[in-house]
C-alpha positions in Angstrom: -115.4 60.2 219.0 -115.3 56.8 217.4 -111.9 55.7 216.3 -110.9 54.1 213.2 -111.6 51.1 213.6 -115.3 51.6 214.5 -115.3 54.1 211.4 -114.4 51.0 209.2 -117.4 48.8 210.9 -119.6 51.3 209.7 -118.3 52.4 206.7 -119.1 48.4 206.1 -122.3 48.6 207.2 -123.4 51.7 205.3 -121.5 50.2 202.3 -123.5 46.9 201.9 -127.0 48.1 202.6 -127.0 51.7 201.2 -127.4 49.2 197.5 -130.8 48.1 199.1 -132.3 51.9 199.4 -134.3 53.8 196.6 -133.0 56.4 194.9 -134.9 58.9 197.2 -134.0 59.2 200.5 -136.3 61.4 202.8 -134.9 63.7 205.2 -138.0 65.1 206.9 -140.2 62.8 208.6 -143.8 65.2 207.8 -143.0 65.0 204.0 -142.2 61.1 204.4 -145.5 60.3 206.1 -147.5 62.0 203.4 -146.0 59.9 201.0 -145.9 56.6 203.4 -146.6 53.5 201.4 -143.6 54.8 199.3 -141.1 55.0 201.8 -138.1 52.8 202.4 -135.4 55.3 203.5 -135.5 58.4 205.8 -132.6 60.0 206.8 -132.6 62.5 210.3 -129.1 62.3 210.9 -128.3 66.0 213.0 -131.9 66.8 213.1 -131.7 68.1 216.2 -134.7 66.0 217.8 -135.2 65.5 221.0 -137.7 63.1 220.8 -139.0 61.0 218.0 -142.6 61.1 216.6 -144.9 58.2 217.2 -146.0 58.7 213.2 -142.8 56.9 212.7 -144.8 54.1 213.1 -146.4 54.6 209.9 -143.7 54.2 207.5 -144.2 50.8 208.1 -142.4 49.9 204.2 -139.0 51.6 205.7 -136.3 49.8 205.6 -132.9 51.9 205.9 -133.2 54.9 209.1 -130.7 57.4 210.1 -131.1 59.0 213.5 -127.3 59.8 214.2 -126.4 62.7 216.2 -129.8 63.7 217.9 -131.0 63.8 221.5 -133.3 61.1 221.3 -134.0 59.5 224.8 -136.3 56.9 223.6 -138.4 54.9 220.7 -141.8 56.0 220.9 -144.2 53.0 221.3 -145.2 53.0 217.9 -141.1 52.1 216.7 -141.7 48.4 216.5 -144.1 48.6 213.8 -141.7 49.1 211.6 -141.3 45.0 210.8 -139.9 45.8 207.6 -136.6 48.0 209.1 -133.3 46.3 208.0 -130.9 49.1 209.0 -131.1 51.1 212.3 -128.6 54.1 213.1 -129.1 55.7 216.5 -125.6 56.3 217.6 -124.3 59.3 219.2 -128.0 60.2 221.2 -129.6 59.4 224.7 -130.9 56.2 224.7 -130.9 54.5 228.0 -133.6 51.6 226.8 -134.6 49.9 224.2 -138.6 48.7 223.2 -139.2 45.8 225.3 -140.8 44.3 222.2 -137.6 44.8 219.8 -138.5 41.4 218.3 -141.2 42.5 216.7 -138.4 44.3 214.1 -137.7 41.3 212.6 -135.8 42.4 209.1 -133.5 44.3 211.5 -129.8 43.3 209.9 -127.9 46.1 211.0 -127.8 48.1 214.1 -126.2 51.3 215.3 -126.3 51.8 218.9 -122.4 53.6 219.1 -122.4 56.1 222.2 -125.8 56.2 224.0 -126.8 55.4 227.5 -127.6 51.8 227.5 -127.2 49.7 230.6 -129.0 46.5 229.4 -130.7 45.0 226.5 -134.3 43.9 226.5 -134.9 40.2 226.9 -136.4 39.9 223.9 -133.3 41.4 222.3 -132.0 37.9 222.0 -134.8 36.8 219.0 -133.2 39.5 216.1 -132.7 36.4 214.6 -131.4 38.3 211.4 -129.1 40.4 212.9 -125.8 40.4 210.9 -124.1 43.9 212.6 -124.1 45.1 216.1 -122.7 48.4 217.5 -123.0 49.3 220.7 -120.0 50.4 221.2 -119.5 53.4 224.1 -122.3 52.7 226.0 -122.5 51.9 230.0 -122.4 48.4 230.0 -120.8 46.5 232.8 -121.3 43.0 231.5 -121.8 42.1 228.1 -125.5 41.6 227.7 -126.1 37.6 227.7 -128.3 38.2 224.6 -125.6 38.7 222.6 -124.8 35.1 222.7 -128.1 33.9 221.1 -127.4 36.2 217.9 -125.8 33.3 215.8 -126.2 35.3 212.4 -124.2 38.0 214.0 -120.8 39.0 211.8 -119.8 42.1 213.4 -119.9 43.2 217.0 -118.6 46.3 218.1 -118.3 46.6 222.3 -115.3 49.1 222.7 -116.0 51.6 225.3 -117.7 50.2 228.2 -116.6 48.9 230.9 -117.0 45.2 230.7 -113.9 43.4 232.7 -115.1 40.1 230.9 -116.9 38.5 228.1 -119.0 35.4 228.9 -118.1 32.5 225.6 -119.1 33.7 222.3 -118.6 30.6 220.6 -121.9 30.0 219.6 -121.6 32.8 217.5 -120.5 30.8 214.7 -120.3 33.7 211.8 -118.5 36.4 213.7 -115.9 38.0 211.5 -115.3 41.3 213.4 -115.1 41.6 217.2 -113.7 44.7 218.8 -113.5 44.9 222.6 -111.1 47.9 222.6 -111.5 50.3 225.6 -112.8 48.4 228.0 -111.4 47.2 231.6 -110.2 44.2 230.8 -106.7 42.8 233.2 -106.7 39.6 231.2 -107.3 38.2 227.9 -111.3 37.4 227.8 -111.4 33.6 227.6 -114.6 34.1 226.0 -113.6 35.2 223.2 -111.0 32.1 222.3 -112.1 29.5 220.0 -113.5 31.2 217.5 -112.3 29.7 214.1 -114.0 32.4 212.0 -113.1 35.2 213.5 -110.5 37.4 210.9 -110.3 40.9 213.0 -109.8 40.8 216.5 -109.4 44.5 218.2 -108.4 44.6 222.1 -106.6 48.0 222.6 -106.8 49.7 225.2 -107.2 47.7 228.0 -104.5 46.3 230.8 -103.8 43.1 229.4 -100.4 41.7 229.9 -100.7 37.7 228.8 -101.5 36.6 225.8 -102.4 33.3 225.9 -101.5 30.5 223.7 -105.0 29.2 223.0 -105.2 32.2 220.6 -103.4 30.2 217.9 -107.0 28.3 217.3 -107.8 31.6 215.5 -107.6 29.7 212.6 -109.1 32.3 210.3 -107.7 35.6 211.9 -105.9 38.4 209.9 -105.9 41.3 211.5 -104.5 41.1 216.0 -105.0 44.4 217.5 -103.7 44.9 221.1 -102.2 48.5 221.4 -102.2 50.2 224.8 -101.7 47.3 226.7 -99.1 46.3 228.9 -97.8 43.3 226.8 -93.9 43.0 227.6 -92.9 40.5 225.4 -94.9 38.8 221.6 -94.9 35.2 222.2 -93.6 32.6 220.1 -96.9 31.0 219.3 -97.8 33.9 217.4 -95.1 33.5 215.1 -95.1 30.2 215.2 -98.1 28.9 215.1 -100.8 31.6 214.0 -101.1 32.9 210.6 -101.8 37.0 211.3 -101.1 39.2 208.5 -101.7 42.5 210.3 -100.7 42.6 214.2 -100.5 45.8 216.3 -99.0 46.3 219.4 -98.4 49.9 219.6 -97.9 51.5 222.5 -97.2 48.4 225.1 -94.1 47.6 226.7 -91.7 45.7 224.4 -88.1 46.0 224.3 -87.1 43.8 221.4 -87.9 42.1 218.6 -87.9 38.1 218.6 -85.8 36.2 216.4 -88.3 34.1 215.6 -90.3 37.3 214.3 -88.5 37.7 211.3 -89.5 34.1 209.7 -93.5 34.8 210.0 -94.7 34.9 206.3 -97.7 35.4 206.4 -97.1 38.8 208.2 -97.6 42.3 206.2 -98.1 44.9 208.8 -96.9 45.2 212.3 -97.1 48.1 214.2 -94.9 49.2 216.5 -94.9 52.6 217.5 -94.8 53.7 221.2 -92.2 51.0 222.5 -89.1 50.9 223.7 -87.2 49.2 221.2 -84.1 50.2 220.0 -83.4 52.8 216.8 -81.1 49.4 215.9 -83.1 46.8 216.5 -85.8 48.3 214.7 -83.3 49.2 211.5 -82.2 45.4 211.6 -85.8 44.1 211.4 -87.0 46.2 208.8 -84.3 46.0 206.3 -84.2 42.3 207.1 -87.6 41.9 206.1 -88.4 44.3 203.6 -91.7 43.0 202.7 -93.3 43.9 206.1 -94.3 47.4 206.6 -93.2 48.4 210.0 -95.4 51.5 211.4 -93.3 53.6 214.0 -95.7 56.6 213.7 -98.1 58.3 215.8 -101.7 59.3 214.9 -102.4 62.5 214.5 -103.9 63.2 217.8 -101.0 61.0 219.2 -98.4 63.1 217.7 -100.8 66.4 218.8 -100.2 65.1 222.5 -97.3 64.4 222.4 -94.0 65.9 224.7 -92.4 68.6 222.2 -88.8 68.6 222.7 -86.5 71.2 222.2 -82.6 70.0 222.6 -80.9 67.5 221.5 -79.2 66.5 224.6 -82.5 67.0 226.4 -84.1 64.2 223.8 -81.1 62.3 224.1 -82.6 61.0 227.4 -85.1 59.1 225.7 -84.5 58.9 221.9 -87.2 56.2 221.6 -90.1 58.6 223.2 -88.9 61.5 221.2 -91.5 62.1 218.0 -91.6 66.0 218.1 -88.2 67.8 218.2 -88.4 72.1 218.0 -84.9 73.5 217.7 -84.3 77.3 218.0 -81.1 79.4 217.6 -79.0 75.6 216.1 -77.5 77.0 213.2 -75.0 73.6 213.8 -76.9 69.9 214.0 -75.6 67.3 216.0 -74.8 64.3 214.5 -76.9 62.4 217.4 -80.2 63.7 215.9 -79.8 60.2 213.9 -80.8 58.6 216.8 -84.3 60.1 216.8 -85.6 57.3 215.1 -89.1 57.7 215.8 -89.0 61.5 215.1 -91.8 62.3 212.9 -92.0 66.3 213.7 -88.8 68.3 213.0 -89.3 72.0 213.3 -85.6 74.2 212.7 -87.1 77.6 211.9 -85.1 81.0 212.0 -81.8 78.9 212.8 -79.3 80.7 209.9 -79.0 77.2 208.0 -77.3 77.6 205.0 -78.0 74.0 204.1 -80.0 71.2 205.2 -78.2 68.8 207.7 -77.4 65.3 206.0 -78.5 64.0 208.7 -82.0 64.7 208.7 -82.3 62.7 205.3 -81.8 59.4 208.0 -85.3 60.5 209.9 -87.1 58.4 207.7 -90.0 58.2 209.9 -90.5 62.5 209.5 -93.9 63.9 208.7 -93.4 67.2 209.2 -90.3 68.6 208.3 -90.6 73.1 209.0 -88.0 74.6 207.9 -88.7 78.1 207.4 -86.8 81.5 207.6 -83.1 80.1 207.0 -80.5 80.8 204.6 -80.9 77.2 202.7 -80.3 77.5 198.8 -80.1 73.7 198.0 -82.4 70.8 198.5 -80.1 68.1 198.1 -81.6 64.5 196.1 -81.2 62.5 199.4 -84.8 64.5 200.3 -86.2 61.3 198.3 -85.5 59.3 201.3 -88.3 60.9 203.5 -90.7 58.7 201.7 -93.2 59.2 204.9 -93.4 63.3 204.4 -96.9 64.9 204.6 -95.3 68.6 205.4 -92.9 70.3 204.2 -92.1 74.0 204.9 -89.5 75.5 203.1 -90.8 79.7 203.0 -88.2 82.3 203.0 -85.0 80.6 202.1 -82.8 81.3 199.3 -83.3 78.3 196.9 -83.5 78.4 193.1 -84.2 75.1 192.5 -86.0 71.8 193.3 -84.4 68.3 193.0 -86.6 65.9 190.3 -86.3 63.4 193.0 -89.0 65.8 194.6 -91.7 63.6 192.9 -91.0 60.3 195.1 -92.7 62.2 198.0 -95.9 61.1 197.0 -97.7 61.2 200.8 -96.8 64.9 200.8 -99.9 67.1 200.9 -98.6 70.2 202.1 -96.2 72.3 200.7 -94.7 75.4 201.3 -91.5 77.2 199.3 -92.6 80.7 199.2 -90.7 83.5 199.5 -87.6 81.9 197.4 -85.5 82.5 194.3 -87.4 79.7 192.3 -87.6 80.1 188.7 -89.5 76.6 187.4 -91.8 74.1 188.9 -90.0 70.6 188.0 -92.7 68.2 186.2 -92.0 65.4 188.7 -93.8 67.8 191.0 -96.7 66.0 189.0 -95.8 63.2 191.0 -97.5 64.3 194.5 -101.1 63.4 193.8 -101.9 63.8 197.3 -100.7 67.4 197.8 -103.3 69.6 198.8 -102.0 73.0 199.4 -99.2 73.9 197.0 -97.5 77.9 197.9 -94.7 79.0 195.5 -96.1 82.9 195.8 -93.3 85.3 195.8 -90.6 83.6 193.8 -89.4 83.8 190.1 -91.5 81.3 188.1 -92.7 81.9 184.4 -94.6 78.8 183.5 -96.1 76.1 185.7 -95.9 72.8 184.5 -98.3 70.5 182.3 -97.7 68.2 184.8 -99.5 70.5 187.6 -102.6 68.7 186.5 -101.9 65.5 188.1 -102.5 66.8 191.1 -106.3 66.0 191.6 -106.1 66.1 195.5 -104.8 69.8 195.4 -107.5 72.0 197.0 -105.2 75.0 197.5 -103.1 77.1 194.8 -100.8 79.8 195.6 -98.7 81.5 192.8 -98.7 84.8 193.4 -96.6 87.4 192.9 -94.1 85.7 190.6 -93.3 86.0 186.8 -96.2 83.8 185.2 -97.0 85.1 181.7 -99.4 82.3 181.0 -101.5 79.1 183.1 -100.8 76.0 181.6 -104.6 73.9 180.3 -104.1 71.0 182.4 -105.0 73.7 184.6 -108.7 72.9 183.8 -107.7 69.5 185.1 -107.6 70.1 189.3 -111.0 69.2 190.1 -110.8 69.6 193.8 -109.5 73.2 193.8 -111.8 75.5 195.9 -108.8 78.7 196.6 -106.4 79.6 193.6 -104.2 83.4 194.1 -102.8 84.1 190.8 -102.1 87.7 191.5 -99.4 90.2 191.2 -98.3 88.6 187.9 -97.6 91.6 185.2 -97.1 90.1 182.5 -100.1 87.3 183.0 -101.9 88.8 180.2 -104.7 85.9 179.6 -106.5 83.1 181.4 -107.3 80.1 180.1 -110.4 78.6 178.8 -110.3 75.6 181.0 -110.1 77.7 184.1 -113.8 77.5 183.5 -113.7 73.9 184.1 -112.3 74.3 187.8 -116.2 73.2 189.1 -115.1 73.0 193.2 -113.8 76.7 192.9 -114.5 78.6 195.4 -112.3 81.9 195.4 -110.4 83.1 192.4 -107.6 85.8 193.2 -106.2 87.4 189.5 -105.8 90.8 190.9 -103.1 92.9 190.0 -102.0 91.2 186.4 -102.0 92.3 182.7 -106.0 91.4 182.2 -107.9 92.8 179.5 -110.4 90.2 179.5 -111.9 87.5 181.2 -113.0 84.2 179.5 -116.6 84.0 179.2 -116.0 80.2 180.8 -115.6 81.7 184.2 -119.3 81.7 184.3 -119.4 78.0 184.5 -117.7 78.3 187.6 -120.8 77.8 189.8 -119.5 77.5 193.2 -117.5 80.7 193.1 -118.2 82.7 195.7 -115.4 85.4 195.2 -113.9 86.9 192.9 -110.6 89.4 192.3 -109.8 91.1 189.1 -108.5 94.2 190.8 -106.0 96.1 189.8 -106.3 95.0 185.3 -107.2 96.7 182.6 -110.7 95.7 182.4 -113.3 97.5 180.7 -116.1 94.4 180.6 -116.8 91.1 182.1 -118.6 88.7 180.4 -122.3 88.5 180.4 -121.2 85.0 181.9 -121.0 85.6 185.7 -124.5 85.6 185.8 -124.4 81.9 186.1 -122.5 82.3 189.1 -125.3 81.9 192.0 -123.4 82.1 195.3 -121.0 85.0 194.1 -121.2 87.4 197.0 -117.6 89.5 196.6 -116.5 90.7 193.7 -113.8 93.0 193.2 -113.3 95.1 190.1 -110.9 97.5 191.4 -108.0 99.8 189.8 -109.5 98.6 186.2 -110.7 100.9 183.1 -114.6 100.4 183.6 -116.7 103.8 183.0 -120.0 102.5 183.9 -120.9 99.6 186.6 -122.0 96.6 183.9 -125.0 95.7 183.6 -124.1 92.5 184.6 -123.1 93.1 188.0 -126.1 94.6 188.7 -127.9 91.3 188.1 -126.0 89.4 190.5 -129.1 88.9 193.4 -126.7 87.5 195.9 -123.8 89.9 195.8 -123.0 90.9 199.5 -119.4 93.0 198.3 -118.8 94.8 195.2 -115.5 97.1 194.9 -115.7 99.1 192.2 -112.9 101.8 193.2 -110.4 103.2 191.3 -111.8 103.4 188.0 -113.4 105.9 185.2 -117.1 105.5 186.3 -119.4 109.0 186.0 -122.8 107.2 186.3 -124.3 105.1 187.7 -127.0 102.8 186.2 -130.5 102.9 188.1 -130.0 99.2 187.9 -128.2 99.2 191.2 -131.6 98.7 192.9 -131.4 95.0 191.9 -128.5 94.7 194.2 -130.9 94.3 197.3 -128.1 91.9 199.0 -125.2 94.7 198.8 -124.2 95.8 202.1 -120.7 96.9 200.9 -120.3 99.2 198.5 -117.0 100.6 197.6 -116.8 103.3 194.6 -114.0 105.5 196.0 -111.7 107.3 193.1 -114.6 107.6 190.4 -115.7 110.7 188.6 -119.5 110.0 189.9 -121.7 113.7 189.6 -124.3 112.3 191.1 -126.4 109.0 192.7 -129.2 108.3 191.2 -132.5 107.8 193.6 -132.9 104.2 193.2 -130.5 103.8 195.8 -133.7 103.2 197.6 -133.3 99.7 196.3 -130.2 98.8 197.8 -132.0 97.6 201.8 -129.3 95.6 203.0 -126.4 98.3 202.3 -124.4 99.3 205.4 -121.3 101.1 203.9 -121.1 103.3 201.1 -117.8 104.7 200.3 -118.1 107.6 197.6 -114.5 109.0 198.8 -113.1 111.2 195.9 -116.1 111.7 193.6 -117.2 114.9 192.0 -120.3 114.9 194.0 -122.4 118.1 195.4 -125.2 116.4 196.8 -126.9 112.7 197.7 -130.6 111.9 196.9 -133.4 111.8 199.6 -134.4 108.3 198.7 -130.7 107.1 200.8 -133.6 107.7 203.7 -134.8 103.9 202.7 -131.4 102.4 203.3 -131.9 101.7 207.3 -129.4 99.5 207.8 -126.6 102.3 206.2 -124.4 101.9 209.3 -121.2 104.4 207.5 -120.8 106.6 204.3 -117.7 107.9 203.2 -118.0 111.6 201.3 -114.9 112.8 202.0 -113.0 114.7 198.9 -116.1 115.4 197.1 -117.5 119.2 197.0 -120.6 119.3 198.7 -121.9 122.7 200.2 -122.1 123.0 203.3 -126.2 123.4 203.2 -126.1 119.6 201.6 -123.7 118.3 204.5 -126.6 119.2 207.0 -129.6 117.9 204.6 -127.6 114.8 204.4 -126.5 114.5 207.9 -130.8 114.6 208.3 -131.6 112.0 205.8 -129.6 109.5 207.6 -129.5 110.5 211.4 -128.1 107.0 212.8 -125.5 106.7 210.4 -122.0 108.2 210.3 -120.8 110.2 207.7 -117.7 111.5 206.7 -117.2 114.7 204.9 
């Protein structure tokens, strides 16, 4: 998997050349070579080829080709006649060579080569003259090819995850911006990569380096020093003395301290730091010494995910730097010691009989998960504000009635949780958390939501059922990322919304179980809605609407006041669910042949007499549940439903005579009288 800073080389790549491709791109190499002379871009990214066609050769106007995430081996012979090609991906296949005559693709600008097979390069790799980006990155190279050298249009090069233990000079390579050597085997600074004056990102991680030497302050145009995992014990003086970084990392080495001379580098904006062994002090000192510089102390996320989960205090005591997950069971009393957890960013206290938060915890600055669930807590005290790093916060089954304004400076939070409480209003600083995606306040006491719950445009996730809410605010129409949204189990939620139709990324609506008479005929421009719940209202109609909606395949109109199935539901082509249970129906419309998709079909609690014989229609259905009807007897045409895998007759009064005609229509299936 490519880490980030190989994501950003391509993102760059992409970025810059993508403005060069028509407006068609061609994702199927037959229909691009029956339209040749008017091809520039094909994309085959994930199309699971094992080898490529030699008609690539006659796209010979293509310039941009994707062939990401395949299992090619090789180019057939034909590749180089594609002189015109100015962007190449091929990363993540099987390529062990390259075309001998790779000159020939003399546009080529950009190259993709991340995580093949490639030992070498061809000799005549060296004349890609116009080469400006080069990833072959996670590869099996043991040296760095000597071609390389000759590239001297070359701006990025990406050779993280070999094995190469040195790198010949690159100065000729008088353009390079980017160079990342991360993941290789490297003991010792490469020398060949000093003396580059415009060089501005320079990534070494994850090597065995110890020494940085001082010729690296002729970087004269580097910005960005990466060297984490390394074994660097101490930053040297020329670098904050002499070099002019503005981003350095050296997460996860061997430091101990901070230099003096550290705190005086202005040109510095980012150091990371995380994974060292300096003290919760030290660290404290430095960054409110220099509050300019932002200090990162915090794990990735598959860091943190592998990290040693610790579960006492005195236990993390031990080693209060290394400590970043902490789980504490039966604690109902905090130690004031947790303070020195200065790295924590994981705090999980669930089921501990808290009756408040501990003051303490407000100190962990560095938290980005903060669970805690299943206590007695009924106040969030203001100092919350100061966990300006939270991304989690679980605060389900408590006892609080009421969130602190300062909520709204939590603005990296993107998950939270504070069901099952005594809450009775949002407040509209909750506006504030533009990057909260999942939002759960079911099962509390709210009435209205907030204008302000419009703001949040990265929410994808909206839970706020079973509360109080006798109306949805029309900001609601405003959350254009929403794809899940439970409203149900509010009684006195009598209407929704116009704007609800505007909610475009929806995929599941839940409104069961409210005070519904209606539905807004906008819900049918909700075109990605694949399921919908109205159950348990006082329906009697949808509107005609929901016809617009082309992936709906559940639909549940449950525990309403419909006496007939309308018509249209029956037009819905694609509907794999429909629950129409609990109702006033007596017939149904010969219609339901359209529903040639339906393989559950739940009716259960109707008045039906009878079923009329275009059930034939219905192929796909696998379970009919006609469980407390008035019926005596089921059609012969049920014979064409094969696939009918269960049907549920029970509390209806057939005869017994019908029970064995029906047992014969449909031998295979099981059926319940």
């Amino acid at each position: 998997m490519r880490n980030s800073k190989i994501l950003t080389i391509i993102f760059i790549v992409i970025s810059i050349n993508i403005q060069n491709v028509k407006a068609q791109i061609y994702t199927d190499l037959s229909s691009a070579v029956a339209d040749a002379e008017n091809v520039d871009s094909l994309d085959l990214n994930g199309a699971f080829l094992d080898v490529l066609s030699d008609e690539i050769g006659q796209l010979q106007n293509l310039k941009y080709l994707n062939l990401g995430f395949n299992n090619i081996k090789e180019f057939p012979a034909s590749f180089t006649k594609l002189s015109k090609l100015e962007v190449l991906i091929a990363n993540d296949n099987q390529l062990k060579i390259l075309p001998e005559d790779i000159d020939k693709l003399i546009s080529l600008k950009e190259l993709d080569l991340y995580n093949n097979k490639l030992v070498i390069l061809p000799q005549n790799f060296a004349k890609l003259s116009n080469l400006k980006t080069l990833i072959i990155g996670t590869n099996k190279f043991i040296e760095e090819p000597k071609e390389i050298s000759k590239l001297t249009n070359l701006e990025i090069l990406d050779l993280s995850g070999n094995k190469l233990l040195t790198v010949p000079s690159l100065k000729s390579l008088v353009k390079l911006r980017i160079l990342n050597v991360s993941s290789n085997k490297f003991e010792e600074f490469p020398k060949g990569i000093l003396k580059m004056d415009k060089l501005k990102e320079l990534y070494l991680g994850n090597n065995k380096i110890e020494i940085i030497p001082g010729e690296i302050e002729d970087y004269l145009s580097l910005e960005n020093f990466d060297m984490e995992y390394n074994k660097v014990k101490e930053i040297p003086a020329f670098i904050y003395e002499k070099c002019k970084f503005s981003k350095i990392n050296f997460g996860f080495n061997k430091l101990k301290t901070i230099p003096e001379g550290l705190y005086g580098m202005k040109t510095l904006k980012y150091i990371d730091l995380r994974g060292n062994k300096i003290s919760h002090i030290e660290i404290l000192k430095y960054t409110d010494s220099i509050p300019e510089v932002e200090v990162n102390l915090r794990l990735t996320t598959t860091e943190l995910q592998n990290s040693i989960v610790y579960t006492t205090i005195p236990e993390a005591l031990l080693n209060p730097e290394e400590v970043y997950i902490l789980s504490l069971e039966n604690t109902p009393v905090i130690q004031p010691e947790i303070v020195s957890f200065s790295n924590l960013q994981s705090l999980t206290m669930e089921g501990n009989n808290l009756d408040t938060i501990p003051i303490e915890i407000f100190e962990l600055t560095n938290l980005e998960i903060l669970k805690l669930a299943q206590n007695n807590i009924t106040f969030i005290p203001e100092e919350i504000k100061n966990l300006r790093n939270l991304k989690m916060l679980d605060l389900r089954d408590n006892q609080i009635s009421a969130i602190p304004v300062e909520i709204g400076l939590l603005n990296r939070l993107q998950y939270m949780d504070i069901r099952q409480n005594n809450l009775e209003v949002l407040p509209p600083e909750i506006g504030n958390l533009t990057n909260l995606e999942v939002l759960s306040i079911e099962s509390n006491n709210i009435k209205t939501l907030p204008e302000e719950i419009g703001n949040l445009q990265n929410l994808v996730t909206l839970y706020a059922g079973k509360n109080k809410l006798e109306s949805l605010p029309k900001s609601i129409g405003k959350l254009s990322k929403i794809t899940e949204m439970d409203i149900s189990q509010n009684i006195n939620l009598s209407a929704l919304p116009e704007e609800i139709g505007k909610l475009k990324s929806l995929i599941k609506l839940s409104a069961g179980d409210n005070n519904l008479s209606s539905v807004p005929t906008e819900i049918g421009n909700l075109t990605n809605l694949a399921d919908l719940d109205l159950r348990g209202n006082f329906l009697t109609d949808v509107p005609n609407s929901i016809i617009n909606l082309p992936y709906l395949i559940m639909l549940n109109l449950s525990s309403n006041k419909f006496v007939t199935i309308p018509e249209t539901v029956t037009e819905l082509a694609f509907l794999n669910k429909l629950d129409m249970s609990d109702n006033k129906i007596t017939e149904l419309s010969p219609k339901i042949a359209n529903l040639k998709m339906l393989e559950e079909f739940i009716i259960y609690g109707n008045l039906l007499t009878q079923i009329p014989k275009e059930i034939a229609g219905m192929e796909s259905l696998s379970v009919l549940n006609l469980f407390s009807n008035q019926l005596t007897k089921i059609p012969k045409e049920i014979k064409s439903c094969t696939r009918l895998k269960m049907l549920d007759l029970r509390m209806n009064p057939i005869p017994e005579d019908q029970k064995y005609i029906i047992k014969k229509y449909i031998e295979t299936c099981e059926v319940l009288f």
